[in-house]
MDTraj code that builds the backbone (N, CA, C; nanometers):
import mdtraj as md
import numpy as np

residues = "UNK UNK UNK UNK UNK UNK UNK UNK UNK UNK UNK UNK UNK UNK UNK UNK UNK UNK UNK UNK UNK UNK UNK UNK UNK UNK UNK UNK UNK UNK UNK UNK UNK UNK UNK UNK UNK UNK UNK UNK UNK UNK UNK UNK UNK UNK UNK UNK UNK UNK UNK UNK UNK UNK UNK UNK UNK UNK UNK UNK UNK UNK UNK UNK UNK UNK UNK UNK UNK UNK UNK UNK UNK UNK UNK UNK UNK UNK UNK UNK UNK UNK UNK UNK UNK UNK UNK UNK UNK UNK UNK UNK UNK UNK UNK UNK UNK UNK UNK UNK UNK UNK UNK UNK UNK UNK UNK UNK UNK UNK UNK UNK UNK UNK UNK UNK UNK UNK UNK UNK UNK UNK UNK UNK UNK UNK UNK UNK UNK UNK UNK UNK UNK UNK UNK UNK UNK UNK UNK UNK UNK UNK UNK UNK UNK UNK UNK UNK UNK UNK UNK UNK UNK UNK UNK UNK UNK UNK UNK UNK UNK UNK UNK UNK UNK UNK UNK UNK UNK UNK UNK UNK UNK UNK UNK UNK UNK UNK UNK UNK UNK UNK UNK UNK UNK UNK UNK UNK UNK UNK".split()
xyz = np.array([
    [1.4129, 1.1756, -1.0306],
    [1.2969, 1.1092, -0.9764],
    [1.1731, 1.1667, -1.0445],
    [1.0238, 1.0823, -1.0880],
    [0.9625, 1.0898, -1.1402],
    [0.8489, 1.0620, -1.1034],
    [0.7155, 1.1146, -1.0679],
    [0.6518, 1.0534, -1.0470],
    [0.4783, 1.0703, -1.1218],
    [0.4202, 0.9554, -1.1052],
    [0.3234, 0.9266, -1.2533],
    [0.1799, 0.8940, -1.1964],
    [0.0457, 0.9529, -1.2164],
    [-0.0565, 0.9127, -1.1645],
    [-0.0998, 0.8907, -1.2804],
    [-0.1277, 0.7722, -1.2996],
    [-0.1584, 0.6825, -1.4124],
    [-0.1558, 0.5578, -1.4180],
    [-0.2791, 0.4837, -1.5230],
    [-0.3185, 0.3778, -1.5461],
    [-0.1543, 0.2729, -1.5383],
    [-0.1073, 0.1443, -1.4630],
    [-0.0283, 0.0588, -1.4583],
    [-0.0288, 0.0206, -1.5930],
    [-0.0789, -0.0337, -1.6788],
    [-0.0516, -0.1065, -1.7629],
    [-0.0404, -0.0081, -1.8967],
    [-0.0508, 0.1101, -1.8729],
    [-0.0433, 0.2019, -1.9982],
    [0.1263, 0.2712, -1.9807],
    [0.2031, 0.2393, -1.8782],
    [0.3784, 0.2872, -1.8027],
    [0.4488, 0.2193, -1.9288],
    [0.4992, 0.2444, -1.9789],
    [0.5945, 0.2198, -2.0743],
    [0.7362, 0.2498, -2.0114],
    [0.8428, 0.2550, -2.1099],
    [0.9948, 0.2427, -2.0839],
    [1.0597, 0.1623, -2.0057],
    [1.1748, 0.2080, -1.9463],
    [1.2439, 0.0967, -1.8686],
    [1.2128, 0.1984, -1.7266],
    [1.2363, 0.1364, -1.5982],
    [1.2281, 0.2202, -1.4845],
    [1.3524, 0.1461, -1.3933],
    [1.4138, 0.2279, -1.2670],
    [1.5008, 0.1577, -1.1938],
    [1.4592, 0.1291, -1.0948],
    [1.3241, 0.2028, -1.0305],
    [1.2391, 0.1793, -0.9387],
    [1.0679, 0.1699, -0.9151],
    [1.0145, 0.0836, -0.8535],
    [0.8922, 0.1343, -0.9166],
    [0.8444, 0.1058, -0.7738],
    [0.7377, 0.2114, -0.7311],
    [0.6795, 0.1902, -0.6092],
    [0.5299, 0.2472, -0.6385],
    [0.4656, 0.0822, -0.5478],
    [0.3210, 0.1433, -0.5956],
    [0.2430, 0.1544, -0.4340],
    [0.1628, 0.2471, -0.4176],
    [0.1424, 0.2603, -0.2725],
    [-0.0150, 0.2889, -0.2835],
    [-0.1158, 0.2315, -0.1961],
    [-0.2644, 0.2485, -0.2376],
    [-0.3422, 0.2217, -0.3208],
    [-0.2751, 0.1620, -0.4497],
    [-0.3541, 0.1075, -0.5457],
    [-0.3863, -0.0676, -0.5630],
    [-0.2971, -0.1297, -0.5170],
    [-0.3305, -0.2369, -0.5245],
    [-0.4429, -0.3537, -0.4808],
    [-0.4901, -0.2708, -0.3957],
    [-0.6280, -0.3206, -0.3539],
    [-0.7395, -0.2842, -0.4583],
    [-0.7056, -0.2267, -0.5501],
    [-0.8354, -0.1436, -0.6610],
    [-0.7511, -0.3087, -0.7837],
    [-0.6832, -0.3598, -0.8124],
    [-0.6414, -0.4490, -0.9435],
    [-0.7607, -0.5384, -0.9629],
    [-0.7382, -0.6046, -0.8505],
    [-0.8528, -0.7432, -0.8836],
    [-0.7310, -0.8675, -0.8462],
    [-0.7981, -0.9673, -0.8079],
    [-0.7320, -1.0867, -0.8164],
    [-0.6918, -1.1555, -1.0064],
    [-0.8120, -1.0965, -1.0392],
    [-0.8008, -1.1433, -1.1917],
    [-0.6385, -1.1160, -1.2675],
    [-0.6570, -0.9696, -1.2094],
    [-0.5143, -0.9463, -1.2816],
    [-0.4077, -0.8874, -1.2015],
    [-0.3847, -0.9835, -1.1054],
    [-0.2543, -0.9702, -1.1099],
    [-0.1558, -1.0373, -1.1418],
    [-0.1645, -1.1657, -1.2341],
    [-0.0493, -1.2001, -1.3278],
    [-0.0458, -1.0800, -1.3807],
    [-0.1417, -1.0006, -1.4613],
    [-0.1255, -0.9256, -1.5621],
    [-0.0317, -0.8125, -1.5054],
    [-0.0711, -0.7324, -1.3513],
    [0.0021, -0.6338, -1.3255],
    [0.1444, -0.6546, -1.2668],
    [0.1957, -0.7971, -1.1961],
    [0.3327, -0.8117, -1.1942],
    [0.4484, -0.8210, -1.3241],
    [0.3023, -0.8756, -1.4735],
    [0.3874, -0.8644, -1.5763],
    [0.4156, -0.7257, -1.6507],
    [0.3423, -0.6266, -1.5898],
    [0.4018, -0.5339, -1.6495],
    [0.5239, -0.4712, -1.5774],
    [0.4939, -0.4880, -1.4386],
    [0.6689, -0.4366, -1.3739],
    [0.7661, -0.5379, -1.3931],
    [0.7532, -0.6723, -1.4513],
    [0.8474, -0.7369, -1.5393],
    [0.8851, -0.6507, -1.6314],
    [0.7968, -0.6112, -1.7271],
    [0.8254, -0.5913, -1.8609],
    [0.9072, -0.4339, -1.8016],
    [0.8474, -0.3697, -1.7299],
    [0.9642, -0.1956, -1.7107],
    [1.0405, -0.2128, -1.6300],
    [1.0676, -0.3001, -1.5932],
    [1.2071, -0.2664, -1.4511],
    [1.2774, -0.3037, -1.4995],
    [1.3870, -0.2086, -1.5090],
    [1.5321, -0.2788, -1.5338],
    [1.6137, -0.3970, -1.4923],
    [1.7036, -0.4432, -1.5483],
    [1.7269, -0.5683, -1.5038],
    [1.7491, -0.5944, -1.3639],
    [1.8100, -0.4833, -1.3461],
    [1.9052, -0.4366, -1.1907],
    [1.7788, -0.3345, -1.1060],
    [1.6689, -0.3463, -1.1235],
    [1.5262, -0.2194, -1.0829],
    [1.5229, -0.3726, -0.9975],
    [1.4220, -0.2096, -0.8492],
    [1.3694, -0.3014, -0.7604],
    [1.2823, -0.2136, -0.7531],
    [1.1361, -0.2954, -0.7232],
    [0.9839, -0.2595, -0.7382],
    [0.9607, -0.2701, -0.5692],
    [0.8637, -0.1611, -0.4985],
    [0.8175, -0.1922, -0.4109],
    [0.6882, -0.1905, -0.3989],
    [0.5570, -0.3058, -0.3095],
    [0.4231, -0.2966, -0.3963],
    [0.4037, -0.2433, -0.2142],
    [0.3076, -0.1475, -0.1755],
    [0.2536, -0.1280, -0.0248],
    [0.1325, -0.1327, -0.0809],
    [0.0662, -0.2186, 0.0157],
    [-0.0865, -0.2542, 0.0196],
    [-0.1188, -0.2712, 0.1514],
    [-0.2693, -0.2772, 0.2059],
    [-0.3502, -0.2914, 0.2958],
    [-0.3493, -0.4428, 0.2849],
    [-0.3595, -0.5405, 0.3177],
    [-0.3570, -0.7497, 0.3367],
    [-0.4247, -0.7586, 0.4389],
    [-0.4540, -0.9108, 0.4432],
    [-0.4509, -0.9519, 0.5420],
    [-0.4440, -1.0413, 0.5857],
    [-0.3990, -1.0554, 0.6943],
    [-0.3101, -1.1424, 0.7766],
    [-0.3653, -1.3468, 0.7632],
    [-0.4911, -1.3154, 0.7756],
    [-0.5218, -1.4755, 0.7771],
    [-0.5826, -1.5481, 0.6276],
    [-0.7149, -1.5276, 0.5825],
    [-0.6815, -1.6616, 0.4484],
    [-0.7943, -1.5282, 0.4108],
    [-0.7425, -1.6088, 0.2430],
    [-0.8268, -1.5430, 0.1807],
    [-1.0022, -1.5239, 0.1793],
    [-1.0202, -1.3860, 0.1689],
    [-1.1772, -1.3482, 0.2361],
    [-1.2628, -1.2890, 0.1240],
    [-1.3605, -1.2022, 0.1440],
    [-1.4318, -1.1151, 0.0568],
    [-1.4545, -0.9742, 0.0833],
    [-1.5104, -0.8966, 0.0548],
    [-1.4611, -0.7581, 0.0626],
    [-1.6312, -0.7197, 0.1681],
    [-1.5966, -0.6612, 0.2897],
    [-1.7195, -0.6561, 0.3574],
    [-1.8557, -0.5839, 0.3011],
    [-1.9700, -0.6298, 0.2671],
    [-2.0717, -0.5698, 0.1682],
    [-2.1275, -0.4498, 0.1806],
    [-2.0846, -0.3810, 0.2838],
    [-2.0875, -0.2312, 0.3359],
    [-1.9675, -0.1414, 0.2933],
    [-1.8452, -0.1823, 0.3327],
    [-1.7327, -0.1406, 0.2569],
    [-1.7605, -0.1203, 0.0912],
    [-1.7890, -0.2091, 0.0233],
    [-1.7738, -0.2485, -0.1321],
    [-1.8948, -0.1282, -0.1932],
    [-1.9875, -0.1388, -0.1184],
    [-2.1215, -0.0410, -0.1290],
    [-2.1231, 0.1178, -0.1167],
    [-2.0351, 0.1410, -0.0177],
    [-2.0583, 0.2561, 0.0084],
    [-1.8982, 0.3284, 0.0368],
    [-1.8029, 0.2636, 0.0094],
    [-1.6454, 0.3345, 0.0665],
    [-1.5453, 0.2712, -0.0348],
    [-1.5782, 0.1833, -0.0931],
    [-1.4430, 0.1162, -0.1777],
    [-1.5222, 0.0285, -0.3128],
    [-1.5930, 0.0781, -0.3566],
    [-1.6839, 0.0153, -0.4691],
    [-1.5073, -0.0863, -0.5746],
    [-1.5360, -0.2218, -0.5836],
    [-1.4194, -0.2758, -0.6337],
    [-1.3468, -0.2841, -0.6068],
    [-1.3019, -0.2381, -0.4864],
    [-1.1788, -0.2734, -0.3873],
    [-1.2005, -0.4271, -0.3390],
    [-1.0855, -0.4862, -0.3204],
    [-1.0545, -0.5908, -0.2368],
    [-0.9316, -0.6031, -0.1438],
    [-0.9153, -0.6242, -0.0071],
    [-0.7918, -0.6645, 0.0455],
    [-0.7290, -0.7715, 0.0418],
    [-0.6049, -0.8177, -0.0051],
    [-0.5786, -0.9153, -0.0710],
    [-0.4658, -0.9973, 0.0756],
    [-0.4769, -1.1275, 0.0496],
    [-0.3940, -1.1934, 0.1210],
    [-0.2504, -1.2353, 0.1271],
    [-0.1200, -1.2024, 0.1541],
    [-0.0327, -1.2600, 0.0826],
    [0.0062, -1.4177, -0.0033],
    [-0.1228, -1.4851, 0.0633],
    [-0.1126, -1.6794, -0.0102],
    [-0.1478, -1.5674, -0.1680],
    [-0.2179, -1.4681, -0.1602],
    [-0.2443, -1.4534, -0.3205],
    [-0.1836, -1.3789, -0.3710],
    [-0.0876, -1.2921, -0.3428],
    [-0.0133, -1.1869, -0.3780],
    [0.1514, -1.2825, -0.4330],
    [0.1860, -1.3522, -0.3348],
    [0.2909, -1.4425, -0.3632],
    [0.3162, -1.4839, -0.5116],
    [0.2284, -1.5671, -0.4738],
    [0.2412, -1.6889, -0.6263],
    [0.2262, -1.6266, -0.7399],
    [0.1751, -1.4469, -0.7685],
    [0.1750, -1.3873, -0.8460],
    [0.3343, -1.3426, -0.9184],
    [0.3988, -1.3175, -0.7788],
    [0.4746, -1.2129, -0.7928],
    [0.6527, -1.3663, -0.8578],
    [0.5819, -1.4759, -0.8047],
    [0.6462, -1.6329, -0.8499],
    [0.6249, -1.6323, -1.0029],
    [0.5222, -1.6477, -1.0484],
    [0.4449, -1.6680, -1.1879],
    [0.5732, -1.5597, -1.2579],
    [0.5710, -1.4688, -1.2232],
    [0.6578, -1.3918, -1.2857],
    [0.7897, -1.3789, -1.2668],
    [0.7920, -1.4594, -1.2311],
    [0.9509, -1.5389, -1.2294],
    [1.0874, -1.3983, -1.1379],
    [0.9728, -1.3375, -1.0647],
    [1.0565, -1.2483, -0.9792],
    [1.0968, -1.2859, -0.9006],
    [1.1813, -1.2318, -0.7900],
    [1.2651, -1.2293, -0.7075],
    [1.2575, -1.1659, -0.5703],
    [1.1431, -1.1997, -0.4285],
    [1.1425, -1.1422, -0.3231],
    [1.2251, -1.1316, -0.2889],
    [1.3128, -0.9758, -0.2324],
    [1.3893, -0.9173, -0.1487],
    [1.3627, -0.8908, 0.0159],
    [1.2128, -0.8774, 0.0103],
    [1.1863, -0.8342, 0.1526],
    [1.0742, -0.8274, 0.1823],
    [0.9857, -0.8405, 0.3129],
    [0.8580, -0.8247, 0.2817],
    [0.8478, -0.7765, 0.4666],
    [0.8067, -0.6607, 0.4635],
    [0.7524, -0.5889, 0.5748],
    [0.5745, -0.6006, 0.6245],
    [0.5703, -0.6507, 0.7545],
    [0.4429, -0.6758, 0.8023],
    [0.4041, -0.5168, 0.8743],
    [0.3529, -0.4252, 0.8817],
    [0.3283, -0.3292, 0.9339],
    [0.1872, -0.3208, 1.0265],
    [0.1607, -0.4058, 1.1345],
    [0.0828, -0.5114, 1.2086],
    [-0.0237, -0.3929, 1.2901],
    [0.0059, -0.3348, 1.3136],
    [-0.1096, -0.2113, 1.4001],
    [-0.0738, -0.0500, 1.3475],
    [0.0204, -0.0890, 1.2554],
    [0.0408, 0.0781, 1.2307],
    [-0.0505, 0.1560, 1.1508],
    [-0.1800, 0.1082, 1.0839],
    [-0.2462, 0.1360, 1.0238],
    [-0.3892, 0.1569, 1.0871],
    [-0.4076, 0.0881, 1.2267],
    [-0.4716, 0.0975, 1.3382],
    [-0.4314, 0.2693, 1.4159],
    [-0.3313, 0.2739, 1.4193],
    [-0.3120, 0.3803, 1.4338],
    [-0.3405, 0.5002, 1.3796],
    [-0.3292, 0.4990, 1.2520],
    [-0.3254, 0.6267, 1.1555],
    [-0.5136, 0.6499, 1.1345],
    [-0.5609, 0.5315, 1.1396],
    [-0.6951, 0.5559, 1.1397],
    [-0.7689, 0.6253, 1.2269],
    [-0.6900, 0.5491, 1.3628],
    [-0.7477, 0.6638, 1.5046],
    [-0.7274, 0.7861, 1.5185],
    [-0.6398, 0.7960, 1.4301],
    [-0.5835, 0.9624, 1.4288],
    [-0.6613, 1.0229, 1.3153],
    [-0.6796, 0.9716, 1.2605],
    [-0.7917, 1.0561, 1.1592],
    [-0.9359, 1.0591, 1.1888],
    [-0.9508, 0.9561, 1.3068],
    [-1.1068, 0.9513, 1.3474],
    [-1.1027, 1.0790, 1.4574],
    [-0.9601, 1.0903, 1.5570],
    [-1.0006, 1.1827, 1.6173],
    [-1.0300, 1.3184, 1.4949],
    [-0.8970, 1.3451, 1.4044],
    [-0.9473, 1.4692, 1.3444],
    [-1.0196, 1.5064, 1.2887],
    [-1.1355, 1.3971, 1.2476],
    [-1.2707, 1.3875, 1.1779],
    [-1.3594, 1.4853, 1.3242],
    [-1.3735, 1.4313, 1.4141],
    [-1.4345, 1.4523, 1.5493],
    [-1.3915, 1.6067, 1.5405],
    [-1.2742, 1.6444, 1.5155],
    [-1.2259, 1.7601, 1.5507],
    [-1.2678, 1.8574, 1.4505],
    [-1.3013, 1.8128, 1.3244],
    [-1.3809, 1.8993, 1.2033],
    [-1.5002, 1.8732, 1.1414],
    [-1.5681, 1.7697, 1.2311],
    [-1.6951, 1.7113, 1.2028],
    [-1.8151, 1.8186, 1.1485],
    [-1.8062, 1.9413, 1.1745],
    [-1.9122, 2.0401, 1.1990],
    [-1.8830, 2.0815, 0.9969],
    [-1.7563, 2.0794, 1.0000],
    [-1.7566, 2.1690, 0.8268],
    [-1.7433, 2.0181, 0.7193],
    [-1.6873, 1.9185, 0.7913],
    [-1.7203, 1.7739, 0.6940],
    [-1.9125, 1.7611, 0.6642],
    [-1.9785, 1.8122, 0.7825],
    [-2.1304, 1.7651, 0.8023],
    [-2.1814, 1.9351, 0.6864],
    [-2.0941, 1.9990, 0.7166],
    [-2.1581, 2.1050, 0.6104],
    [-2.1266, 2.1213, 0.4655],
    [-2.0171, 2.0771, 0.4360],
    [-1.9581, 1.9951, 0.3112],
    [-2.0661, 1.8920, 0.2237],
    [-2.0868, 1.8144, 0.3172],
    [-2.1564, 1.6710, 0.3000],
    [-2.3026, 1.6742, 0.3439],
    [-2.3103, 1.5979, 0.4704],
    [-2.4502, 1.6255, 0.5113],
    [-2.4358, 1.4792, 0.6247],
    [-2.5365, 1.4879, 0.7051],
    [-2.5119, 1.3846, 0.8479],
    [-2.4987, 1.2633, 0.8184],
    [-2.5337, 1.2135, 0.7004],
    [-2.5475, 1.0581, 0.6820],
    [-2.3622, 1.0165, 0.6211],
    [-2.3190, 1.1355, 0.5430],
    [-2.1952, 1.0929, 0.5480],
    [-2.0949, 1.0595, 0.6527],
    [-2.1439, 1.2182, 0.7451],
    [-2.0560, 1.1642, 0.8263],
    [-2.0771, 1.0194, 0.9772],
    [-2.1966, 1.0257, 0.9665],
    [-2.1775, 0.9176, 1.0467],
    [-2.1497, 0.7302, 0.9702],
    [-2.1361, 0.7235, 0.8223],
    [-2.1249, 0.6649, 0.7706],
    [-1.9353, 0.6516, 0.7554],
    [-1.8878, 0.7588, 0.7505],
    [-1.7509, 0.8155, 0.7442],
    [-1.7039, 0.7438, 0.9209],
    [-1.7644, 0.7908, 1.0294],
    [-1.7305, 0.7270, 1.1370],
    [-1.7182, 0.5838, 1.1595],
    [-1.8111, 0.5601, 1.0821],
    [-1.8364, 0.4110, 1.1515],
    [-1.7068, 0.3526, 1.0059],
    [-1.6999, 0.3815, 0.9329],
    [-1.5958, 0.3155, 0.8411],
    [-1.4604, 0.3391, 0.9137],
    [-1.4367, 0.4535, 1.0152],
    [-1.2831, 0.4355, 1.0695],
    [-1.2962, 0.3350, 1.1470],
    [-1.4226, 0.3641, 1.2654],
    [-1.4186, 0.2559, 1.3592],
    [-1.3797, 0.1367, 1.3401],
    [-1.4664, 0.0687, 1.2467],
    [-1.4541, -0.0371, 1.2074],
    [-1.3270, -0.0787, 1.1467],
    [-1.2716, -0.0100, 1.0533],
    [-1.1884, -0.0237, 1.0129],
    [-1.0392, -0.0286, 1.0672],
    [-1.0483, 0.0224, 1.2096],
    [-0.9900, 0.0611, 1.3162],
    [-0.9446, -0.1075, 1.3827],
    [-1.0804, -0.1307, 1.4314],
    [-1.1135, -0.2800, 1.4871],
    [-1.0406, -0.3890, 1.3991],
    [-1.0894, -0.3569, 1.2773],
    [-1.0043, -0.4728, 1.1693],
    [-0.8713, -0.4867, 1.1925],
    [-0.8081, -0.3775, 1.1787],
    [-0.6586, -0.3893, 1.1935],
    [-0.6370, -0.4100, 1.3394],
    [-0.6574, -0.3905, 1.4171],
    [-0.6182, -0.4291, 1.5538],
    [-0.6929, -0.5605, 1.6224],
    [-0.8081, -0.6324, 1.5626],
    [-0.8272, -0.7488, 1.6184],
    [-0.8763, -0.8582, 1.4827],
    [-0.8313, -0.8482, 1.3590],
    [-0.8861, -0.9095, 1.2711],
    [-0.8204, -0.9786, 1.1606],
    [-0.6815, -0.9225, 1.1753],
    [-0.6017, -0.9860, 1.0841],
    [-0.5683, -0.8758, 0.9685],
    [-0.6009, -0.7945, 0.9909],
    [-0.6169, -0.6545, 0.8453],
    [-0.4327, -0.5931, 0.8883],
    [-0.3479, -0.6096, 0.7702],
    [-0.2484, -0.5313, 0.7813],
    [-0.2323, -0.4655, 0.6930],
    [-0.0721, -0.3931, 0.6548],
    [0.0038, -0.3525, 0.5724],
    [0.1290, -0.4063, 0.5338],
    [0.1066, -0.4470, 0.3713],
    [0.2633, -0.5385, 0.3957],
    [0.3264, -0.4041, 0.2615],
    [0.4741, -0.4839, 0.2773],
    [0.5204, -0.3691, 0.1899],
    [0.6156, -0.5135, 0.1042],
    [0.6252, -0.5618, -0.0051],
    [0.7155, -0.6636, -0.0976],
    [0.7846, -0.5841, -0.1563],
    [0.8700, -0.5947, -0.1403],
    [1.0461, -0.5555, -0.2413],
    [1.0478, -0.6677, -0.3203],
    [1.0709, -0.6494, -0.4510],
    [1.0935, -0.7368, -0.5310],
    [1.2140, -0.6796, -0.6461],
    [1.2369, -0.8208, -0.7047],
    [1.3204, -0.7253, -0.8955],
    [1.3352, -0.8307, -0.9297],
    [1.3446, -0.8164, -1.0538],
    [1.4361, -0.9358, -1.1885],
    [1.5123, -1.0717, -1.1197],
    [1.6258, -0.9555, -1.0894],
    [1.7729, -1.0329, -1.0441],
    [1.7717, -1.0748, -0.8780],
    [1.7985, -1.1311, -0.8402],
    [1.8333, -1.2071, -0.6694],
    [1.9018, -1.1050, -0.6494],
    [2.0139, -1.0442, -0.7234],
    [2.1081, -0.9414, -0.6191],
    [2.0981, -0.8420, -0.6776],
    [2.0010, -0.7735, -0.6862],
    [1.9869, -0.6785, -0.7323],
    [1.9231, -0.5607, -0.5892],
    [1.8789, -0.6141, -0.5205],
    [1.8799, -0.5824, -0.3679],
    [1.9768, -0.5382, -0.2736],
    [1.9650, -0.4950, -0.2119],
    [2.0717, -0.5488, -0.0795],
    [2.0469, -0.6410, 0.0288],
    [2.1586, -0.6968, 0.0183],
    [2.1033, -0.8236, 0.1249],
    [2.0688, -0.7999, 0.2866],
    [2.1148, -0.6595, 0.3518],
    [2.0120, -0.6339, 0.4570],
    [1.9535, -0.5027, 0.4128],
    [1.9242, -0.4866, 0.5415],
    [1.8215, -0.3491, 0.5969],
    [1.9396, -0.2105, 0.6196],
    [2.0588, -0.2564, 0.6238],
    [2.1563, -0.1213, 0.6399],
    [2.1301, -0.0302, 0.5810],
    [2.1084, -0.0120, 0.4465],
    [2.0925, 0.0773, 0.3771],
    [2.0418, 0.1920, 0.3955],
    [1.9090, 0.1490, 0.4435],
    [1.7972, 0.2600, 0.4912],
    [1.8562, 0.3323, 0.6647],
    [1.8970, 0.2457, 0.7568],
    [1.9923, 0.3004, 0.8497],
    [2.0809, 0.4223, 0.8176],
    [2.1588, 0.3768, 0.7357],
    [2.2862, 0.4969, 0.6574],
    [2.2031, 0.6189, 0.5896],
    [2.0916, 0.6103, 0.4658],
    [2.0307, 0.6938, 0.4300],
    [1.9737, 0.7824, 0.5748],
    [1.9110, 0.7314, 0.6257],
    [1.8450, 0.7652, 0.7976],
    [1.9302, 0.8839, 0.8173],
    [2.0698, 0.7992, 0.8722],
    [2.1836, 0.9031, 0.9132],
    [2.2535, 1.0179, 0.8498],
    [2.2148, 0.9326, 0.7338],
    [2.2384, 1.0890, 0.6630],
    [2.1868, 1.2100, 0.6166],
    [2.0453, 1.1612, 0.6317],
    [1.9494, 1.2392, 0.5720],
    [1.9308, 1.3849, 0.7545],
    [1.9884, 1.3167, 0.8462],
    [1.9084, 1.3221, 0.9542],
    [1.9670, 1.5111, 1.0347],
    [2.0680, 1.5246, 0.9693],
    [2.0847, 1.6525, 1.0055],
    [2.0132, 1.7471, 0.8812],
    [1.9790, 1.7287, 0.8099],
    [1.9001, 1.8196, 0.7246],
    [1.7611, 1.8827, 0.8016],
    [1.7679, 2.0304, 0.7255],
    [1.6121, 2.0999, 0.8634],
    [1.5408, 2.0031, 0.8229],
    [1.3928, 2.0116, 0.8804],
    [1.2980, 1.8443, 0.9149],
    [1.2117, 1.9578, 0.7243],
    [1.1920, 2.0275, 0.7451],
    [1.1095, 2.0545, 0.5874],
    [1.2091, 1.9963, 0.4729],
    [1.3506, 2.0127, 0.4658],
    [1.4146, 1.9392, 0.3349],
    [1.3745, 1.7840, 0.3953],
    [1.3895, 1.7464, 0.5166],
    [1.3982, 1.6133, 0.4875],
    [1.2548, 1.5574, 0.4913],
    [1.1153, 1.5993, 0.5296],
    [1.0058, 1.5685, 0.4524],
    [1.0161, 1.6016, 0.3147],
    [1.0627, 1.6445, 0.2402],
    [1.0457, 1.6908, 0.0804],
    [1.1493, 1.5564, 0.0248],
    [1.2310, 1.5325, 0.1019],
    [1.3215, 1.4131, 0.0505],
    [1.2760, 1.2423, 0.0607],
    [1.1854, 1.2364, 0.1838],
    [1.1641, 1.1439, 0.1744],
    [1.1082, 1.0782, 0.1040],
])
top = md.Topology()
chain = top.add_chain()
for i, resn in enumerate(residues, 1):
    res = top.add_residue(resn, chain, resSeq=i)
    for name in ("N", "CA", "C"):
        top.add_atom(name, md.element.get_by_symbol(name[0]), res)
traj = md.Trajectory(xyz[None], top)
């Protein structure tokens, strides 16, 4: 296993897996023919790609002018009507596609409390305007995912139709097996 912090379109070789997690909201709509054709061009015939992104749920939107300004300069959250027809164009193959509907609502609240909980050395780090700028981006961001349509999807894709497995067992069995290992090997494994 390998892993690469680096430009997408500069990945060369063949790969058997490719998982991209947090970046896909930074591509652009422009290019993502361009970036499904490059995990065309490296995945093996028999490789399955997984893309996790932030979406959202209802039609395509624009990126809020406070967000874009001050927290995600070029970011966009993308819709699946636009993520799809990309991942079509490239003549791939959906395996699976996970909606992850408030779980990201969650993880935010939990970082807003631990913001609250270290606010004093973030404000001495930074200075007050961050952090109340930093607050109001969980809040909000909080709200989005829980009343706005803002999710997390996760697309399995590859080359080949069966190059997948045709259910969810898999990850069950890995589960079970992984599951008597002490909990530090099996965070380092996951």
């Amino acid at each position: 296993m390998r892993f690469e912090l680096c430009d997408y379109r500069n990945v060369s070789g063949r790969l058997d897996r490719a998982v991209s997690v947090g970046m896909f909201e930074h591509v652009g709509t422009r290019h993502y023919d361009q970036y499904f054709g490059v995990i065309r061009r490296i995945l093996a015939d028999d490789g399955i790609a997984l893309l996790h992104s932030i979406g959202r749920a209802n039609r395509i939107g624009t990126t809020n002018r406070w967000i874009r300004k001050y927290i995600f300069p070029g970011g966009y959250i993308p819709a699946l009507s636009e993520v799809i027809p990309a991942i079509e164009r490239e003549a791939l193959h959906i395996a699976d596609i996970e909606i992850l509907r408030l779980h990201y609502a969650e993880t935010l609240r939990h970082w807003s409390a631990r913001f609250q909980q270290n606010r004093a050395n973030a404000e001495r780090l930074y200075d007050e305007r961050f952090c109340r700028m930093w607050e109001f981006y969980l809040a909000a961001s909080e709200m989005a995912f829980r009343r706005l349509g803002h999710m997390v999807f996760q697309i399995q894709f590859a080359k080949r139709q069966d190059a997948a497995p045709m259910t969810r067992d898999y990850i069950e069995a890995w589960e079970r097996a992984h599951r008597q290992l002490p909990s530090r090997i099996r965070a380092l494994s996951a």
